[in-house]
N, C-alpha and C positions, 0 to 999 in steps of 0.2 A: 440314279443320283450320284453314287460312289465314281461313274464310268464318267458322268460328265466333269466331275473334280478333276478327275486324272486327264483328262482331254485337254481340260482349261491348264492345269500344272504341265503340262508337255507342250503345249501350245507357249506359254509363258517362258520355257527353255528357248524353244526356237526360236523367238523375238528376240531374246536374251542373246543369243548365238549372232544374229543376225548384226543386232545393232555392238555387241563388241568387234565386229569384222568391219562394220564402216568406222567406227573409231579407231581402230588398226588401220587404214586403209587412210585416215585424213592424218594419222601422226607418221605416216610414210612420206603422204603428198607435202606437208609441213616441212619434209628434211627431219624431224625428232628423233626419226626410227628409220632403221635402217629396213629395206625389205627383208632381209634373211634375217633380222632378230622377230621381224613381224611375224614371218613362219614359223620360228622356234615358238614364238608365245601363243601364235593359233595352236598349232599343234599339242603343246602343254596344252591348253583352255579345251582341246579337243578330247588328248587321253583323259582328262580329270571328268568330266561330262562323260564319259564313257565306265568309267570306275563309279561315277555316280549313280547311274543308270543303272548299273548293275547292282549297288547297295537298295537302293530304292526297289525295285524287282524282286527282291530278297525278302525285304520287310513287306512289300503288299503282301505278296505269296505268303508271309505269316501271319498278315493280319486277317488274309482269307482264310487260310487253316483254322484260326482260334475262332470265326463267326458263323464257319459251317460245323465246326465243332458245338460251339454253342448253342447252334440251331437242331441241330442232330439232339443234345442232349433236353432239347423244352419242347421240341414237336417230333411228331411221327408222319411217317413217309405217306404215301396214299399206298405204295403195295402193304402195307406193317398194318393199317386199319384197314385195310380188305380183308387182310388174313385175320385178324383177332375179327371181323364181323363175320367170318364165314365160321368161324368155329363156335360162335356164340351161336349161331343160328344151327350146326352142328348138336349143340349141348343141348338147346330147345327144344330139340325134335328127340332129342334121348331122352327127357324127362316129360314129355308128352307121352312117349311111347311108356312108358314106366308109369305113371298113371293111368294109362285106361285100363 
């Protein structure tokens, strides 16, 4: 569910990307803009989506940390309850042998 948010939010980037480069592209064909201010502002709208990116990267990466964390601290692993049933069944068989 988390995978297909982030798919749909990165998907919505590139649309985003796309359709700023044809309105860059129709206020050139207009005369409004000149081409070389048109590359200076792709280029901006580029590094900024790029610095974005990378904040956003940031913050999943912590928002994963604090829910494996979370999950870590209210469930056990499947090795962690092998091992706590292997010793239970351990202690069983000591206190059977101690009673007979």
């Amino acid at each position: 569910m988390v995978d297909d948010f982030v798919s749909a939010l990165l998907g919505l980037i590139v649309l985003s990307k796309e359709k700023a480069e044809e309105f860059i592209d129709l206020l050139v064909e207009k005369g409004e803009m000149r081409r070389d201010d048109a590359q200076k502002m792709v280029n901006r709208m580029v590094d900024k989506g790029k610095k974005e990116k990378g904040r956003f990267s940031e913050q999943w990466d912590q928002f994963k940390e604090k829910v494996e964390d979370a999950w870590q601290k209210k469930y056990v692993s499947r090795e962690e309850l092998t091992r706590v049933e292997n010793k239970i069944d351990e202690l069983a068989e000591l206190i059977k042998e101690k009673l007979r």
